[in-house]
Residue, then its C-alpha position, 0 to 999 in steps of 0.5 A: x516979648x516972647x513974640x519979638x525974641x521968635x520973629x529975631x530968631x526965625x530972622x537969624x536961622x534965615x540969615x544963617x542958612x542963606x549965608x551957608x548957601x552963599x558959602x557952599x556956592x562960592x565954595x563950589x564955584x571955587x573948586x570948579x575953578x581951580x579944577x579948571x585952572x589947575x589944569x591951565x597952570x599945568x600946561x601953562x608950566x609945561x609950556x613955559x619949561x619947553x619953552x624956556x627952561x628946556x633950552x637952559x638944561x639942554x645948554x648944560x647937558x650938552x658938554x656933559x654928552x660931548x664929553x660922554x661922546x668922546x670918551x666912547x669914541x677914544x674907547x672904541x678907538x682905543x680898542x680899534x687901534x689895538x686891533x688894527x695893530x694885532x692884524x698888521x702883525x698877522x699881515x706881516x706873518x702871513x707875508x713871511x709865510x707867503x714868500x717863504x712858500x713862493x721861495x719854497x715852491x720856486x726852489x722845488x720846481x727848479x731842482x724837478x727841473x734839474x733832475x730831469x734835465x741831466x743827460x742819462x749820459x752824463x754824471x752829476x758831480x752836485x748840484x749848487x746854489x748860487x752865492x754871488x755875482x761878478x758879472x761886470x761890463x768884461x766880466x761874466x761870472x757867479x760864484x757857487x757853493x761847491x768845490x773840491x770837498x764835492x768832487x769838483x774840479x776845474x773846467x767841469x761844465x755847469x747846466x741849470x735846466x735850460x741849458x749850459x751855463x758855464x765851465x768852473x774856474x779858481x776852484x777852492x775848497x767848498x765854493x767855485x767861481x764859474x765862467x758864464x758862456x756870455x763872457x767874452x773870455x769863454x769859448x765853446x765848440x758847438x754844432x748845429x741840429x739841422x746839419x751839424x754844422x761844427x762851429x767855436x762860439x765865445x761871449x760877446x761885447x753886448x754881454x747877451x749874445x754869442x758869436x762865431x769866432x770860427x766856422x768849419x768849411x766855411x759854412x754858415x747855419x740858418x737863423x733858427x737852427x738850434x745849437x748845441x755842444x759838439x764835445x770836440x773840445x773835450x771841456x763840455x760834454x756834447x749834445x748840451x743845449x746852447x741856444x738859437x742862432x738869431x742872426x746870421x751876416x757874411x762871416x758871423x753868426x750870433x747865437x742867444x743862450x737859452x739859459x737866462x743869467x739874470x734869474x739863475x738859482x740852481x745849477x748841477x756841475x756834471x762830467x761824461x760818464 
């Protein structure tokens, strides 16, 4: 009896200890292969998400960066507006300044040249601006801002710093209306440099030239020859320059003003001292 009860227990602890080994190598077999697998399943996961679930996520971020895109671009568009308008404003300052001093500048070179055209044997009565034009098909003439209140008078002969301009007419208080030499009401006595051939000169149809009307001993100039006031006529003052003689027939000549009466600004009434 006490022999058949060990012969079962030896049995048992047999049985127990082979099913403990099977256990701890199915156990160990277990986990290598979950260790195994489980970095399989990892990346089979990876896979998957970057196959399918990454284009599903980039679908709906993708509005959530176009509307973060353009609400940057209306920012910075926003900001570039206002900054293109804030230098528009400063071109347009900068233009104002730019013809203010382009008008300044033009201005003091041409009164410079006004002083230093007066004759030192004439007398400056005042120098003026220019207000408005009248210088229509038969009329040639500007109106200035000076007049009686400045001393001058009718039939004073007006200069710029190229030459003659014209005699003064209808004088009123402070402004007066001046007869161009190209109109042909206008008459001036002048003389030639050369050989001062004396000569009467008024304005022509064409409202550019001057032509002889008269000319003494029946003599003709050069084309060339300089002309210039002779004084005789006691309304302009002599040695005033005129123009150039640029054509010459059998009976006329035609004389073009220095002065250019499209682009006059300033003029100086004088008188002989």
């Amino acid at each position: 009896m006490a022999l058949s009860f060990k012969v079962k227990a030896i049995s048992r602890s047999r049985f127990l200890k082979n099913f403990l080994v099977s256990i701890i190598f199915f156990l160990s077999f277990f986990l290598i292969f979950f260790s195994k697998s489980e970095y399989f399943l990892v990346n089979k996961f990876k896979s998957i998400s970057n196959n399918y679930l990454y284009p599903i996520t980039s679908f709906f971020v993708a509005p959530v960066k176009v509307i973060s895109y353009i609400q940057t671009e209306l920012y910075e568009f926003r900001n570039l507006k206002f900054e293109n308008n804030i230098l528009k404003e400063e071109v347009i300052r900068l233009k104002k300044w730019q013809a203010l001093a382009i008008h300044n500048n033009s201005e003091n070179k041409v009164l410079k040249k006004l002083l230093n055209s007066t004759d030192s044997s004439l007398t400056l009565i005042k120098t003026a601006s220019l207000i408005s034009r009248n210088d229509f098909m038969f009329s040639k003439m500007i109106n200035i801002n000076a007049g009686i209140k400045d001393g001058v008078l009718n039939d004073m002969a007006v200069v710029n710093y190229r030459g003659l301009v014209g005699r003064t007419i209808d004088t009123s208080i402070g402004n007066s209306r001046v007869l161009l030499l190209t109109d042909p009401n206008s008459s001036i006595a002048v003389k030639t440099i050369s050989n001062s051939n004396y000569s009467l000169l008024q304005g022509s149809d064409d409202g550019i030239h001057l032509v002889s009307t008269f000319n003494k001993d029946e003599k003709l100039p050069r084309v060339g020859d300089l002309v210039i006031t002779s004084g005789s006529a006691q309304v302009f003052p002599s040695n005033i320059l005129v123009g150039k003689i640029v054509k010459v027939t059998k009976e006329i000549f035609y004389v073009l003003p220095f002065v250019d009466f499209k682009n006059i600004d300033y003029v100086q009434v004088v008188e002989n001292k």
